[in-house]
C-alpha positions in Angstrom: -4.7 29.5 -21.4 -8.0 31.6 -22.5 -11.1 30.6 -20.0 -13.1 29.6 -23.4 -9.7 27.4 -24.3 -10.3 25.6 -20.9 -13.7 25.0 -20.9 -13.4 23.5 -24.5 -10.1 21.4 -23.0 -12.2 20.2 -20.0 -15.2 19.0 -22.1 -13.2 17.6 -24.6 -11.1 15.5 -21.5 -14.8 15.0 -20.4 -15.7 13.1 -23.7 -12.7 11.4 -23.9 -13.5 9.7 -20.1 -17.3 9.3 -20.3 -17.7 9.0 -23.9 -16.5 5.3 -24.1 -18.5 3.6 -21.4 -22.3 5.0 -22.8 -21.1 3.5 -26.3 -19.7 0.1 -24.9 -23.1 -0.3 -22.8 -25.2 0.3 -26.2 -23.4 -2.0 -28.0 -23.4 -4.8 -25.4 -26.6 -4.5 -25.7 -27.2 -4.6 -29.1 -25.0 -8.3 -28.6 -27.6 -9.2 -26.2 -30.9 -8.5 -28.0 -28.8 -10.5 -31.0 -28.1 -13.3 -29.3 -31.7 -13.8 -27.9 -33.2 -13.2 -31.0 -30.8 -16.4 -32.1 -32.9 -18.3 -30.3 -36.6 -17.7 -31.8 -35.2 -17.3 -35.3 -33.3 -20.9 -35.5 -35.9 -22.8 -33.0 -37.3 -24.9 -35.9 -33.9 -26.5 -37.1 -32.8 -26.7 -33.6 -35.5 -28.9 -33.1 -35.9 -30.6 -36.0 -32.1 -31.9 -35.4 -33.2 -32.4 -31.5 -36.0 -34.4 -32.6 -33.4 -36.7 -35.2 -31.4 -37.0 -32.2 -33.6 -38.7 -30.1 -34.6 -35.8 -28.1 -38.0 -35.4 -26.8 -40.1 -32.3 -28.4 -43.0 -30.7 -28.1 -44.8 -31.0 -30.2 -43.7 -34.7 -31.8 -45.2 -33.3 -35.1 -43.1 -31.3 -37.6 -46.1 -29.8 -39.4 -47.6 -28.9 -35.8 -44.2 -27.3 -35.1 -44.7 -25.7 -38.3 -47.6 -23.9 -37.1 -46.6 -22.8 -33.8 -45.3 -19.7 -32.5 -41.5 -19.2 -32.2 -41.7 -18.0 -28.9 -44.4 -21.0 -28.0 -41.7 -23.6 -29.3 -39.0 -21.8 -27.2 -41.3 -21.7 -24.2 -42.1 -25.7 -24.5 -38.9 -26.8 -25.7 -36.2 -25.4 -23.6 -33.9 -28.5 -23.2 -33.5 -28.8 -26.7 -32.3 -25.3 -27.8 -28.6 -25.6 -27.0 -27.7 -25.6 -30.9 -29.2 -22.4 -31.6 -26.5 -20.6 -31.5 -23.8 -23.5 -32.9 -25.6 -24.4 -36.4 -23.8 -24.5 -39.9 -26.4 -23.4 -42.0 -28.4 -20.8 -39.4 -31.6 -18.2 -40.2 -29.3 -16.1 -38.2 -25.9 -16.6 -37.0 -25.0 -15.7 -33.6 -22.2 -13.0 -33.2 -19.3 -15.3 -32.5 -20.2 -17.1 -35.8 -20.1 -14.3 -37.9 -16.6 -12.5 -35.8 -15.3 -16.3 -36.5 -16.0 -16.8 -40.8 -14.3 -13.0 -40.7 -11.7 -14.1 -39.1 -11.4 -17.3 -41.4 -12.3 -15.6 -44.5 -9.6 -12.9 -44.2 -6.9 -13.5 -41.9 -6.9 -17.5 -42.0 -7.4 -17.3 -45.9 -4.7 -15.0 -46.5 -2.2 -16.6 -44.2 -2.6 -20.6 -44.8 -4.9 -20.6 -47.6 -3.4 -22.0 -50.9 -4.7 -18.8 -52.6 -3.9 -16.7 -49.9 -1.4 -13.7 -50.2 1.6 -15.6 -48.3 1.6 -18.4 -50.0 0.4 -16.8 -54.0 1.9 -13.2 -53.6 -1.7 -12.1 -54.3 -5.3 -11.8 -52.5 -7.1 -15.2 -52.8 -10.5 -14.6 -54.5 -12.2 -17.0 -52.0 -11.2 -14.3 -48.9 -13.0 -11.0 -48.2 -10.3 -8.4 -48.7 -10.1 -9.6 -52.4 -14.1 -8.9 -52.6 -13.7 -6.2 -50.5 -11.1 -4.5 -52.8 -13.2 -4.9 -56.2 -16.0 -3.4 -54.1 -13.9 -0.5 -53.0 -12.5 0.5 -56.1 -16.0 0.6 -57.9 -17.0 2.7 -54.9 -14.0 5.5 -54.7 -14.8 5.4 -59.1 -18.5 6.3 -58.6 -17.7 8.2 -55.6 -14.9 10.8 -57.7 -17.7 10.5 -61.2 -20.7 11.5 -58.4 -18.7 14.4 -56.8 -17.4 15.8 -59.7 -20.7 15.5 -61.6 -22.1 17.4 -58.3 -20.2 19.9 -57.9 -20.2 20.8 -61.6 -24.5 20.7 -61.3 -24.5 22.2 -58.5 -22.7 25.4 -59.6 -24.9 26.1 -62.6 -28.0 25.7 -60.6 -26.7 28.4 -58.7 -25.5 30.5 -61.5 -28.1 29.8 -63.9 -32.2 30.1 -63.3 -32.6 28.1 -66.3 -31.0 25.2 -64.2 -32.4 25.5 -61.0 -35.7 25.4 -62.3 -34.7 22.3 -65.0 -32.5 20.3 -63.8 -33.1 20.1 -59.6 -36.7 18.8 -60.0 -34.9 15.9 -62.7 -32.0 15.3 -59.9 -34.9 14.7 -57.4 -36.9 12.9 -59.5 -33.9 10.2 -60.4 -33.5 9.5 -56.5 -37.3 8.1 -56.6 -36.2 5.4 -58.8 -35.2 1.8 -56.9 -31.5 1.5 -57.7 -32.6 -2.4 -57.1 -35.1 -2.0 -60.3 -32.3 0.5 -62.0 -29.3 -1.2 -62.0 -29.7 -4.4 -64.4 -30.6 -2.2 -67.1 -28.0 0.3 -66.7 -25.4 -3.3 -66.5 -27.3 -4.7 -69.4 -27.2 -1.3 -71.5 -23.5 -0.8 -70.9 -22.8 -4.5 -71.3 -24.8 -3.7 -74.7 -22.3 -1.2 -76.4 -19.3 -3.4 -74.7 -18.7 -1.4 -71.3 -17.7 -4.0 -68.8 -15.7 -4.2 -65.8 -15.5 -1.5 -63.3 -17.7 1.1 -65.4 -20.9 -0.1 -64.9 -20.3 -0.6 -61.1 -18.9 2.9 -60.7 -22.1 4.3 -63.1 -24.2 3.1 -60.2 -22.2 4.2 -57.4 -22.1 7.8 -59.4 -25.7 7.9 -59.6 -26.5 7.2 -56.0 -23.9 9.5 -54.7 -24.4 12.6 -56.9 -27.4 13.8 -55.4 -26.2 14.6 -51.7 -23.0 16.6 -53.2 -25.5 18.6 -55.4 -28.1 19.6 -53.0 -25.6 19.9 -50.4 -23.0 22.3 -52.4 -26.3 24.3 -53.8 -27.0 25.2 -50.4 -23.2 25.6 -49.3 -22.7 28.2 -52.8 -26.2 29.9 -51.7 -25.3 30.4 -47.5 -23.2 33.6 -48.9 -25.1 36.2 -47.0 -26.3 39.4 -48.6 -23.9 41.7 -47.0 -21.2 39.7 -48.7 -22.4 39.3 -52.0 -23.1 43.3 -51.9 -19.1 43.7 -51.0 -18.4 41.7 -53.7 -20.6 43.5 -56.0 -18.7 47.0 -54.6 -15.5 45.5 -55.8 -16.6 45.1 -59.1 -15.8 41.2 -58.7 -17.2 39.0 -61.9 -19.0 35.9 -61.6 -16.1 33.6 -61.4 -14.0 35.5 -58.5 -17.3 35.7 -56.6 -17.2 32.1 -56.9 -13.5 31.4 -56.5 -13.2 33.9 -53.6 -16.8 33.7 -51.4 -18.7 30.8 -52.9 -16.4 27.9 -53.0 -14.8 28.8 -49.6 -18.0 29.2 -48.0 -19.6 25.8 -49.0 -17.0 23.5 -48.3 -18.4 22.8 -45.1 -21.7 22.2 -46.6 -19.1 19.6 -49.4 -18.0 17.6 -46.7 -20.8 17.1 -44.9 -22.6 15.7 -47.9 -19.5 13.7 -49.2 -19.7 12.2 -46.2 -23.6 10.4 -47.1 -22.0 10.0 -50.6 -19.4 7.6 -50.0 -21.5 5.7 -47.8 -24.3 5.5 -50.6 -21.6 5.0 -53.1 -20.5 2.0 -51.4 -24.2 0.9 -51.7 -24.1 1.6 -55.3 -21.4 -0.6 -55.5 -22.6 -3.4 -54.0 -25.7 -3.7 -55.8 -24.0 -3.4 -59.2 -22.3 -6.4 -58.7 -25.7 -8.3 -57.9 -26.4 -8.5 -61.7 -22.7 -9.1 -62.7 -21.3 -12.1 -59.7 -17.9 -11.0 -61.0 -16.5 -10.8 -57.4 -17.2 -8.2 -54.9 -19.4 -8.0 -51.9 -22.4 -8.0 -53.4 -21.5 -11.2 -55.6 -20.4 -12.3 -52.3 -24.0 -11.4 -50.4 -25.4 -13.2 -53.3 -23.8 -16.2 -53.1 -24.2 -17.2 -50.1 -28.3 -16.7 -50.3 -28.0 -18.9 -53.2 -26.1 -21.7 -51.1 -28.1 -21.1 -47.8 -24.8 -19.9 -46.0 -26.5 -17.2 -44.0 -23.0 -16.7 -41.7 -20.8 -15.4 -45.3 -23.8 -12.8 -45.9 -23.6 -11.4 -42.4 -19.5 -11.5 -42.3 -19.5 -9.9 -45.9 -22.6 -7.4 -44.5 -20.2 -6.6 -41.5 -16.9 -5.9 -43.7 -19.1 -3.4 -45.5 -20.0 -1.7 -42.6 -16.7 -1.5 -41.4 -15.4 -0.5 -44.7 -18.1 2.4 -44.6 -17.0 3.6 -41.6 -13.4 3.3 -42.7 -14.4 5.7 -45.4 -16.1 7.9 -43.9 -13.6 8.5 -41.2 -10.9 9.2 -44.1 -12.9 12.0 -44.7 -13.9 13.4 -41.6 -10.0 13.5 -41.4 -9.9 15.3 -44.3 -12.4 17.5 -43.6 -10.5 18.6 -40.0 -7.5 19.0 -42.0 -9.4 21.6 -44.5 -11.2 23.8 -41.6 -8.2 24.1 -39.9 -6.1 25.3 -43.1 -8.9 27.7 -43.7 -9.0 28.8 -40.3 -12.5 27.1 -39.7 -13.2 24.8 -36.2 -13.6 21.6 -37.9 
């Protein structure tokens, strides 16, 4: 073994040992700051039921609770806060609330649930997984319409002045625009000429993930230094082979790293395209439970996103590793 192949197997084995703990600490801690901040958030319905209990409480008054600091009703009232963390309708649910509607909503719901996949043959449309499905497949739609619609962009702004100078400042431009304010009218406009379903989702997904594949593949088509491109210009090499043989290979670094910020902002796309609609998904799932005060579905269905992000973005990191290394690149 090479001395450079060791040093890169000992700090690898090096991450691998000390990597974990420093990531386990932050998290706890995160947990931690959660569960005090439990406390303050749900202090005036913990007392108000304390108070209907037959528990003491300072103050007697609701409207002079009202008007009090969180922290000053924590600070005078600290026999009566042992339901912060155990309420049904919460300001915000404590962790093992939210770990426990997950594992109801998708596990429990799937497995004994009259709608569930064991006992139907088919997702239940009252669990997660069947939300989260709908959401995924409007994300990986706008996430293929977004990249493709990059990539294509991307290469004529390289290949064409006329572009770069046109069409750039208009893809920068769009990406000022609230998606919030954007997306009813894009549902209501394709609703309008009778596109419904998954299109208008993946419209929205496509127009938030679009942007990071172009700017990133302009700048992976452009990092072709000059010495290069004056080879390539030696060999006589037209437009197209420059791009097939120099261009393309050189940026797909530059693609993965901004497909990487796509998908994640495709999933967002998603997930606000289904606020207008409420035909299933996370978002209609988000929105639904504001609407009925059941705080602990908007954080499970929150969480499941995040994990389904991640999911997705791992995929292609993997990918990605997979690419380098065929190329001969360290991924």
């Amino acid at each position: 073994m090479t001395e450079a192949a060791a040093v890169t197997s000992a700090r690898a084995a090096s991450g691998t040992r000390w990597g974990l703990p420093p990531v386990l600490a932050v998290v706890l801690a995160l947990i931690g700051l959660w569960y005090l901040a439990v406390v303050p958030m749900n202090v005036q319905e913990v007392l108000t039921r304390a108070e209907r209990a037959g528990v003491t409480v300072q103050p007697e008054s609701a409207v002079a609770r009202r008007d009090m600091g969180t922290w000053a009703l924590v600070a005078g009232n600290p026999h009566a806060l042992g339901e912060s963390w155990s309420l049904d309708r919460p300001r915000l649910p404590a962790p093992h609330q939210v770990v426990a509607e997950l594992y109801k909503s998708t596990w429990v719901e799937e497995t004994r649930g009259r709608r569930g996949l064991v006992n139907s043959g088919s997702l239940s449309n009252r669990g997660l997984l069947h939300h989260a499905l709908v959401t995924l497949n409007a994300t990986l739609v706008g996430f293929l319409i977004g990249t493709g619609l990059g990539i294509l962009l991307a290469v004529g702004i390289v290949h064409s002045r006329v572009m770069d100078m046109s069409v750039m400042p208009w893809a920068i431009v769009s990406q000022t625009i609230p998606i919030v304010a954007l997306a009813p009218m894009i549902i209501v406009v394709l609703y309008s000429v009778g596109v419904q379903g998954l299109l208008p989702k993946a419209v929205i997904s496509a127009y938030l993930s679009f942007f990071p594949v172009v700017v990133g593949m302009v700048k992976g088509l452009r990092s072709p230094d000059a010495m290069q491109m004056d080879l390539m210009r030696t060999y006589n090499a037209s437009p197209g082979t420059v791009l097939a043989k120099l261009r393309l290979p050189a940026s797909v670094p530059y693609l993965f790293a901004s497909l990487k910020i796509a998908v994640a902002a495709s999933l967002v796309g998603a997930i606000v395209g289904e606020l207008p609609v409420q035909k299933g998904g996370l978002g209609a799932r988000m929105l639904a439970g504001s609407y009925y005060g059941q705080t602990v579905q908007i954080w499970s269905a929150l969480f499941l996103a995040a994990a389904l992000a991640a999911l997705l973005v791992w995929a292609i990191s993997a990918v990605e590793r997979r690419a380098l290394q065929r190329m001969g690149m360290g991924a």
